[in-house]
Every structure is written in structure tokens, then in C-alpha cells.
N, CA, C and O atoms as CSV, one atom per row, in Angstrom:
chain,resi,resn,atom,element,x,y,z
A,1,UNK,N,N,11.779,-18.058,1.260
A,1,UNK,CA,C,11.439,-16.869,0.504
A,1,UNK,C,C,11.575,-15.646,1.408
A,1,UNK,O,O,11.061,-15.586,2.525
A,2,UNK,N,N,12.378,-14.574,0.794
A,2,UNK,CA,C,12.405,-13.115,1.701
A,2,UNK,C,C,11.368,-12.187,1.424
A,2,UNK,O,O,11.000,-12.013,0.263
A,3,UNK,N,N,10.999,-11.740,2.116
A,3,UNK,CA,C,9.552,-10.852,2.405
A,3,UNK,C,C,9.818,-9.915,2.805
A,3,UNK,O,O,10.804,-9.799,3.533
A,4,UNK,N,N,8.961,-8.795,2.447
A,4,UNK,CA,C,9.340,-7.198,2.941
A,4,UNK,C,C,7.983,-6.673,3.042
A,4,UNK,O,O,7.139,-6.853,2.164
A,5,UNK,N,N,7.753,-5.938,4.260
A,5,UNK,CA,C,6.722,-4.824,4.503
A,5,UNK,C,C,6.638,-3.861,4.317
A,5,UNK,O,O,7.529,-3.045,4.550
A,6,UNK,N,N,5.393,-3.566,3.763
A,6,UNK,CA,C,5.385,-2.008,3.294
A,6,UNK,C,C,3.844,-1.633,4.166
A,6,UNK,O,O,2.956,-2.361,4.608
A,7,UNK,N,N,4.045,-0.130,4.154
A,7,UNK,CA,C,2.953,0.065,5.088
A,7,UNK,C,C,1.946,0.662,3.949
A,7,UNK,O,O,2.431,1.391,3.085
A,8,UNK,N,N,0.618,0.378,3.935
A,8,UNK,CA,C,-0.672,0.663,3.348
A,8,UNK,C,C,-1.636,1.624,4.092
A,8,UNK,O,O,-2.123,1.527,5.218
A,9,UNK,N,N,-1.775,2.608,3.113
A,9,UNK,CA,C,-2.592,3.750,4.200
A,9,UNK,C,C,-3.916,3.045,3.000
A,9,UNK,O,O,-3.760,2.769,1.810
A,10,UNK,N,N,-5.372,2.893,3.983
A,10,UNK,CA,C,-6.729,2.560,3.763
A,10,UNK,C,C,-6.949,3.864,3.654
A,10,UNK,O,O,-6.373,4.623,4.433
A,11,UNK,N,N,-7.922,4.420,2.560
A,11,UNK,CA,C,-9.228,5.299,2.991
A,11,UNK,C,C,-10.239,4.704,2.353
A,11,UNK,O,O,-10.132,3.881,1.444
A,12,UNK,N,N,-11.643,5.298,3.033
A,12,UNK,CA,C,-12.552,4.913,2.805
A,12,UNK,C,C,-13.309,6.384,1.273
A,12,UNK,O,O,-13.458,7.604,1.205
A,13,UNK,N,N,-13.461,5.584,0.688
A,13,UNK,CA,C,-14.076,6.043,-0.617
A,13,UNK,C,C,-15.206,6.178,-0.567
A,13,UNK,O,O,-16.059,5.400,-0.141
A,14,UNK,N,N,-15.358,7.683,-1.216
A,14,UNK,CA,C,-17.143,8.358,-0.562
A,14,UNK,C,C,-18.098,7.872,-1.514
A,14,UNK,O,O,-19.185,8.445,-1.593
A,15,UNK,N,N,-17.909,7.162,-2.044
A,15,UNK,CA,C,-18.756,6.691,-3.173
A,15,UNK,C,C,-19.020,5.256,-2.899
A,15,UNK,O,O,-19.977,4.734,-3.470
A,16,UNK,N,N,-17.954,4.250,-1.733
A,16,UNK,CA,C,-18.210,3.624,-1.439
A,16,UNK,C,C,-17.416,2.523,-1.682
A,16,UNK,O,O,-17.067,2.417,-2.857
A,17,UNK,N,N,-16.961,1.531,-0.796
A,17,UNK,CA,C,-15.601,0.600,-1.011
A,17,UNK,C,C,-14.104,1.542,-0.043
A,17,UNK,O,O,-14.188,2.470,0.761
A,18,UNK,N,N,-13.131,0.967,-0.454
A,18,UNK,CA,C,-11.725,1.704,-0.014
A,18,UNK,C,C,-10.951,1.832,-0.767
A,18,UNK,O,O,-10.989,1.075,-1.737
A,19,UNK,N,N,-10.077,2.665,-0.695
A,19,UNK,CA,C,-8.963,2.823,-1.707
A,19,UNK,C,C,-7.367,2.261,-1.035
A,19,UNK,O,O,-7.119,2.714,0.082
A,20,UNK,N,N,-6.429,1.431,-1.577
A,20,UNK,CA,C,-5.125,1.456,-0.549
A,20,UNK,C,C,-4.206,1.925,-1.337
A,20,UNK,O,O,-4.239,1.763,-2.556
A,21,UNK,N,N,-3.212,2.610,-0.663
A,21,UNK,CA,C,-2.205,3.104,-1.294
A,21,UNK,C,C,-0.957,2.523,-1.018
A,21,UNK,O,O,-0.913,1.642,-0.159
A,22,UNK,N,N,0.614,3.057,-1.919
A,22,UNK,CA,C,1.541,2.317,-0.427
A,22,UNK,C,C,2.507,3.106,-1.415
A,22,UNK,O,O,2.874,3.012,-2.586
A,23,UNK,N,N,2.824,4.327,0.199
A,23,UNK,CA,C,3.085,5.417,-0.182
A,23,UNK,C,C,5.181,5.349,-0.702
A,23,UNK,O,O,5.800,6.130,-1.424
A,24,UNK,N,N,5.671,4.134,0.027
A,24,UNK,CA,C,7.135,4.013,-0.486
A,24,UNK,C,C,7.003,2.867,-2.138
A,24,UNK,O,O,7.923,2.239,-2.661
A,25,UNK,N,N,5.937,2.927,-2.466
A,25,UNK,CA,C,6.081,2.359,-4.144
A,25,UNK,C,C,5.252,3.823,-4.836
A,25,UNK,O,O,4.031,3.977,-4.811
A,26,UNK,N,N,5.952,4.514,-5.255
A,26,UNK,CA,C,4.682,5.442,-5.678
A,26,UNK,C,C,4.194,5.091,-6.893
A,26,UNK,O,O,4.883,4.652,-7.814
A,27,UNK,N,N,2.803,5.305,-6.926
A,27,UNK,CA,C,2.090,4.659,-8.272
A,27,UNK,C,C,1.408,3.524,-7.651
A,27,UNK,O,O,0.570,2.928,-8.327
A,28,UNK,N,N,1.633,3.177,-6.555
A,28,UNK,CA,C,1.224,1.930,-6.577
A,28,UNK,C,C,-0.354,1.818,-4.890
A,28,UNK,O,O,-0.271,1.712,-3.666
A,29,UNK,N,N,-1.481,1.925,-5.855
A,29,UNK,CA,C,-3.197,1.867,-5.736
A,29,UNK,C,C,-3.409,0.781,-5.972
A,29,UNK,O,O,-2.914,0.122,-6.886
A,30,UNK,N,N,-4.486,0.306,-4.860
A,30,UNK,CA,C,-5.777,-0.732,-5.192
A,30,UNK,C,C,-6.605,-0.315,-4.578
A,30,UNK,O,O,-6.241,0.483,-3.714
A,31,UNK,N,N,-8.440,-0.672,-4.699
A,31,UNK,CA,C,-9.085,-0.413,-4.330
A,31,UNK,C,C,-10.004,-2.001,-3.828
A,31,UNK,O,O,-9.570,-3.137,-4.015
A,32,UNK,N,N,-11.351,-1.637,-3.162
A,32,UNK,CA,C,-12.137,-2.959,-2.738
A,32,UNK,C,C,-13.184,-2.434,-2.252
A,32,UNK,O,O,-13.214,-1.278,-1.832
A,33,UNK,N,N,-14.234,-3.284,-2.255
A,33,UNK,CA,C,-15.453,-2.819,-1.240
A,33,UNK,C,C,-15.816,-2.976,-0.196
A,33,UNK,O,O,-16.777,-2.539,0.437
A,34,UNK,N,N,-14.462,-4.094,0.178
A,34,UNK,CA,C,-14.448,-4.378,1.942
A,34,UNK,C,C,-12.829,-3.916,2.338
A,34,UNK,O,O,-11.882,-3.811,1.559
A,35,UNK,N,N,-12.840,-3.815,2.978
A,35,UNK,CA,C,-11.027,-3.218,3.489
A,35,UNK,C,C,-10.381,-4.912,3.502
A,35,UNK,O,O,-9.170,-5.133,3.469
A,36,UNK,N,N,-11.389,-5.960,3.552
A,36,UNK,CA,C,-10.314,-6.966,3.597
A,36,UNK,C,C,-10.157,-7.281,1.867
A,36,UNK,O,O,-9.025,-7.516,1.444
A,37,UNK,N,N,-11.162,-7.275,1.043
A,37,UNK,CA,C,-10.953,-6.962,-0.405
A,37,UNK,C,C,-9.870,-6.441,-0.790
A,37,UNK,O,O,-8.891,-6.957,-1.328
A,38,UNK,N,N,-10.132,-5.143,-0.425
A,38,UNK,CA,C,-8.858,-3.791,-0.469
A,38,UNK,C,C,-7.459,-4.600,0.008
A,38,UNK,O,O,-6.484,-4.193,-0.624
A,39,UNK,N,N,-7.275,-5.224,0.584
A,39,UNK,CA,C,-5.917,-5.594,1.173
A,39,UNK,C,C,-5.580,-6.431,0.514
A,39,UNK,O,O,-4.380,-6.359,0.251
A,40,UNK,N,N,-6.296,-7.588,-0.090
A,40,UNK,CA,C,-6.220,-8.959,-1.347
A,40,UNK,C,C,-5.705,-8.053,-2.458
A,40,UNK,O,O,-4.735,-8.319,-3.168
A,41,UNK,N,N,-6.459,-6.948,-2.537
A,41,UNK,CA,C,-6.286,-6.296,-4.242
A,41,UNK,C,C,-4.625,-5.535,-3.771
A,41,UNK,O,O,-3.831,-5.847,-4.658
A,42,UNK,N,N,-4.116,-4.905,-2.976
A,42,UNK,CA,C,-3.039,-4.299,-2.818
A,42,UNK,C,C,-1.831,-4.712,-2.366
A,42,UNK,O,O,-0.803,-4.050,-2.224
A,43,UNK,N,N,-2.114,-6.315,-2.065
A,43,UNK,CA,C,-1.088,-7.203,-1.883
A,43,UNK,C,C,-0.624,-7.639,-3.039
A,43,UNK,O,O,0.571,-7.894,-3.188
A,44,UNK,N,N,-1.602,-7.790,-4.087
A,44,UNK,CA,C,-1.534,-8.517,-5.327
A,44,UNK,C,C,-0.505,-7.405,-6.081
A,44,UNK,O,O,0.593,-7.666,-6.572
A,45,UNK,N,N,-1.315,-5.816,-6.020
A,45,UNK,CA,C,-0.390,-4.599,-6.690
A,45,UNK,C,C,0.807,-4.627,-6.467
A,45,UNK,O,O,1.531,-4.584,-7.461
A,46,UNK,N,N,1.502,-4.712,-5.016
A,46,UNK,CA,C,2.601,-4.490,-4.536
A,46,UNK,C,C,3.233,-6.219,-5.324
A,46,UNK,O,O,4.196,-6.085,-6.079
A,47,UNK,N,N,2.937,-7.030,-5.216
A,47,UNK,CA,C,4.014,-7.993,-5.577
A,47,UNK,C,C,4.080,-7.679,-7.019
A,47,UNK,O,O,5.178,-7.976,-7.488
A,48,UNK,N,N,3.248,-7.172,-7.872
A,48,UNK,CA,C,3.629,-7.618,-9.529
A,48,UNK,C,C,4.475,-5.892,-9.316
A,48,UNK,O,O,5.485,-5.912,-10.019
A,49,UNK,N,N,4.349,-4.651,-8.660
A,49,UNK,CA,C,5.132,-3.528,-8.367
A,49,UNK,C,C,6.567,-4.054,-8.234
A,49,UNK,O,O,7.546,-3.817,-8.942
A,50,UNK,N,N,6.445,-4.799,-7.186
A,50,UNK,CA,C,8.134,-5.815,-6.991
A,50,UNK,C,C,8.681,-6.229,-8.044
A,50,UNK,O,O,9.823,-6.002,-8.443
A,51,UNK,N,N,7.515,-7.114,-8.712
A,51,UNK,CA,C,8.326,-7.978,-9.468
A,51,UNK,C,C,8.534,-7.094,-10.770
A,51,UNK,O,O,9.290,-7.727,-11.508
A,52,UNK,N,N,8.298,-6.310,-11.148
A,52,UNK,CA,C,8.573,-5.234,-12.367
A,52,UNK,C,C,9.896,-4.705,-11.878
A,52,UNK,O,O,10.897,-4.717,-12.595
A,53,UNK,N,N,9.884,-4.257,-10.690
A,53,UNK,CA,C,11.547,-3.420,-10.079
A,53,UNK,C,C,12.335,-4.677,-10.473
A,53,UNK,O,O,13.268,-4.577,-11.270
A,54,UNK,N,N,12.053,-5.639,-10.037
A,54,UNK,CA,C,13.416,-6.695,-9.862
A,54,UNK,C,C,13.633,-7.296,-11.835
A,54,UNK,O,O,14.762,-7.549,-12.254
A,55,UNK,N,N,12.521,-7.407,-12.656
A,55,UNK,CA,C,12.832,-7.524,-13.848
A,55,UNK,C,C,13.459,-6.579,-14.457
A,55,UNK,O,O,14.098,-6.906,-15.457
A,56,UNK,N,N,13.458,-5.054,-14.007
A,56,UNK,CA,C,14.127,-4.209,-14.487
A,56,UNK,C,C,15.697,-4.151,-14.126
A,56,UNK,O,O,16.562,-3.539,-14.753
A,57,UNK,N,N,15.875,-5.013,-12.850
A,57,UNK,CA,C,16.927,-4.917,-12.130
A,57,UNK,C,C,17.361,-3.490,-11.502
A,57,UNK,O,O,18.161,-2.630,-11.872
A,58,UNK,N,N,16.591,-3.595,-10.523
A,58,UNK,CA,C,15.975,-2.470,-9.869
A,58,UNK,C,C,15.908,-2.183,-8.231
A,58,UNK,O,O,15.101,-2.881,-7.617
A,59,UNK,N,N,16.694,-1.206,-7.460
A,59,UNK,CA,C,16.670,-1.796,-6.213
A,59,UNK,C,C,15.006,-1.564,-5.504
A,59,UNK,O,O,14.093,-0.767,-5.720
A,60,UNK,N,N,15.187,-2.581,-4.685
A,60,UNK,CA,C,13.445,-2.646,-4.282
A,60,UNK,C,C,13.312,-1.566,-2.988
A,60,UNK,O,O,13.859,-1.769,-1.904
A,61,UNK,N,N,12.574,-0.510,-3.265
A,61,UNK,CA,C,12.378,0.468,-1.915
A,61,UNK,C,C,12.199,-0.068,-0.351
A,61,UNK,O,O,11.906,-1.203,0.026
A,62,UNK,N,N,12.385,0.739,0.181
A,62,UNK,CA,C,12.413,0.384,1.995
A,62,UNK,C,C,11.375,1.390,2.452
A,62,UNK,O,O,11.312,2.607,2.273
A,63,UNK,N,N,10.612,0.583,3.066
A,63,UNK,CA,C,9.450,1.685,3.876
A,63,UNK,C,C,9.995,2.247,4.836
A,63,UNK,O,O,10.289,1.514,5.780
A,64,UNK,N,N,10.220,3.258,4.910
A,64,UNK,CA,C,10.730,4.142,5.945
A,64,UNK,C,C,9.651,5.188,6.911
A,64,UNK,O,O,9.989,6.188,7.544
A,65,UNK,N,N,8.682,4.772,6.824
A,65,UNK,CA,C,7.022,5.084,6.716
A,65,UNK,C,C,6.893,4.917,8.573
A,65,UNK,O,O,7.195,3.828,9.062
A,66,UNK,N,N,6.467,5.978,9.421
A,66,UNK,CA,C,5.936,5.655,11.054
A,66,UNK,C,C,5.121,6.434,10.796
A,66,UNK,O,O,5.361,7.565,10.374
A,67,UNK,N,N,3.752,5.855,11.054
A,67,UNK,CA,C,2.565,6.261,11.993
A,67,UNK,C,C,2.357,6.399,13.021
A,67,UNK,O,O,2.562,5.530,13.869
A,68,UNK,N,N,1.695,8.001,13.351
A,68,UNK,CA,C,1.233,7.646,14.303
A,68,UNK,C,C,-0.223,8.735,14.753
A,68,UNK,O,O,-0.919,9.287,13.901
A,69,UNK,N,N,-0.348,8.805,15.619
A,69,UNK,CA,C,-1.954,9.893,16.235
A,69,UNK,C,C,-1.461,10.845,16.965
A,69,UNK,O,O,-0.505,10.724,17.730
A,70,UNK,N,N,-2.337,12.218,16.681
A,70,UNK,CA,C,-1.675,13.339,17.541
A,70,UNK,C,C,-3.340,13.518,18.202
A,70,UNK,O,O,-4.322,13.323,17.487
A,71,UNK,N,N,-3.428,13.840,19.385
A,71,UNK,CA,C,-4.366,14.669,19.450
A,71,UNK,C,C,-4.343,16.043,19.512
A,71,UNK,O,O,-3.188,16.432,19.688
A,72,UNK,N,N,-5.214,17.016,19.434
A,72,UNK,CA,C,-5.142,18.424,20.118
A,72,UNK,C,C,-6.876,18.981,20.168
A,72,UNK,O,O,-7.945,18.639,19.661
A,73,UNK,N,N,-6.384,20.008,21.083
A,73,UNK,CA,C,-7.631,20.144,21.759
A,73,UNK,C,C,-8.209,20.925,20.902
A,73,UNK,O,O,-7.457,21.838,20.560
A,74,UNK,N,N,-9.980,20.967,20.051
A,74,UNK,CA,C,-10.638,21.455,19.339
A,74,UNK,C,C,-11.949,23.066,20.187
A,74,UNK,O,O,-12.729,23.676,19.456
């Protein structure tokens, strides 16, 4: 089976739990109340996200996505 990574930005939700996003499927949110929750629920989003592109016959996006940290002085 071929597999593809996409990168998931976490935030933490002020109300409580996390939200994940994954910013090269747009539309495509889950949320959880543990970040490892959050990652079960947004793994699950992204494959049925896939599998809708590929029933449509649809090319499947490429994360083109780098993180990284800046500092500067405050």
C-alpha cells in the first residue's frame, strides 16, 4: 500500500481539547481532547479526504508545507 504525508498543524482550543488542521487538503479539520485523540480523529479525516479525491478521480495534493521557529528578540 502507498502512503503519503501530510503535515498537521495542532492548536490547542481555549475551551479545551485541540483542533488539527492539514493545511494542503483545505477543508480538511478534526478535533480531540487529547492531541493523541486529535491525531486518531485527523488521520481518519484525511483518509476518507483521500478517498473522496480518488472517487472523484482526482489528483491527490502534495504537502509542500516546511516548518519551522524563528526567534527574535522581545
Amino acid at each position: 500500500m502507498e502512503t503519503q504525508v501530510y503535515t498537521v498543524i495542532y492548536e490547542a482550543d481555549p475551551e479545551g481539547g485541540f483542533v488539527a488542521s492539514v493545511p494542503a487538503l483545505p477543508g480538511c479539520y478534526s478535533q480531540g481532547e487529547t492531541l493523541e485523540e486529535a491525531e486518531i480523529n485527523v488521520t481518519e479525516a484525511i483518509e476518507l479526504y483521500l478517498e473522496s479525491l480518488k472517487n472523484e478521480h482526482k489528483a491527490l495534493p502534495q504537502d509542500h508545507i516546511w516548518q519551522g521557529r524563528v526567534r527574535v528578540a522581545i
